[in-house]
Each structure stands twice: as structure tokens, then as C-alpha cells.
N, C-alpha and C positions, 0 to 999 in steps of 0.2 A: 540394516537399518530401514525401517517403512518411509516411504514417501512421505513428508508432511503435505496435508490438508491445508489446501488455503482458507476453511472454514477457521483454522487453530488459529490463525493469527486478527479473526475479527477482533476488535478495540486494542491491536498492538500496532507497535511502527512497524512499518514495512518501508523498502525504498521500493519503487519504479519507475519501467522508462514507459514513456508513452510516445508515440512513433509522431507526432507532428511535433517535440521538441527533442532540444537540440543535446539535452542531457536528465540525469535522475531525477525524480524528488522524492522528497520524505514525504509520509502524510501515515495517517492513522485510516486503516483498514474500519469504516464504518460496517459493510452489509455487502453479500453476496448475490444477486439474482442471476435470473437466467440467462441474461448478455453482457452481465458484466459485474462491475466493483462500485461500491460508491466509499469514495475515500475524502478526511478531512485535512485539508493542506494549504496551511495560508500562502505558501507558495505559488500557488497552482489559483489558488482562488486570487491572489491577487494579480496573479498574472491573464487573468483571466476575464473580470471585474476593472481593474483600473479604481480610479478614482467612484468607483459606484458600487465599493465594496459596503455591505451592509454594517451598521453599529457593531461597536467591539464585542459586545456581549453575547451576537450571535454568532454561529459556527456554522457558516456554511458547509455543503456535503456536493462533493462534485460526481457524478457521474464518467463511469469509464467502460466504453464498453472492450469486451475481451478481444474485439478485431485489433483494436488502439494500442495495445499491451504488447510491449515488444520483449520484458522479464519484471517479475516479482522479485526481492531478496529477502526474503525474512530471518530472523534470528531464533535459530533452536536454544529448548531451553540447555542451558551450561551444564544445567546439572546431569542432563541425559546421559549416556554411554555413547561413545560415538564407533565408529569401526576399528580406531585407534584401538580404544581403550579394550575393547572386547576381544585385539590380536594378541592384546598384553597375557 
């Protein structure tokens, strides 16, 4: 089975940890550059923001850089073949 690309999961859910908290979060995989992720998570954004989070309509994009990333989890597609299925 190939490695999946962290490019495959821009605009899909992803979890991650981010090493100055204390556990996961969800958010949506916005864009990838050269030091890092920029991911959409009103989790993260409200934790983040507080009460100076911006009107509901907009979607903030948080910035991550790859030093801060302590794992990615993403979900392959179901329908793939997995090593299971190809020992069958």
C-alpha cells in the first residue's frame, strides 16, 4: 500500500495533535505550504480567539506550522484495497 500524501486530504477532515495542546482536534485540511498546514477548526479557532472570534459567516484558516504537529490521522478512501484485502 503507498503512503498517502498529505496533499490527498486538502478540503477533507483530518484529526490532529498540536504539541502545545493537551489533546486532538478535528478541523478541515485547508492548504499545504512550505512550513506547515493551514487548517479550518472552530475548535482551535475558538480556542484560540475567545470572545473576538470573527462573524459567523466567516471561516477562519489557522496556521500550523510542521515543527507544532506532533501526528496527522486522516481517513483512506473505504473503498481502496487495503493489505487485508489484497492477502485475501
Amino acid at each position: 500500500m503507498a503512503t498517502p500524501k498529505l496533499e490527498s486530504y486538502v478540503d477533507h477532515r483530518i484529526m490532529l495533535r498540536v504539541s502545545l495542546r493537551e489533546s486532538a482536534v478535528t478541523a478541515i485540511l485547508r492548504a499545504i505550504d512550505e512550513h506547515g498546514i493551514w487548517i479550518e477548526s472552530t475548535e482551535l479557532t475558538d480556542e484560540l480567539l475567545g470572545s473576538k472570534r470573527p462573524p459567523s459567516r466567516l471561516k477562519p484558516v489557522v496556521f500550523v506550522p510542521f515543527t507544532q504537529l506532533q501526528y496527522v490521522l486522516g481517513v483512506l478512501d473505504e473503498a481502496a484495497p487495503t493489505i487485508i484485502d489484497n492477502a485475501a
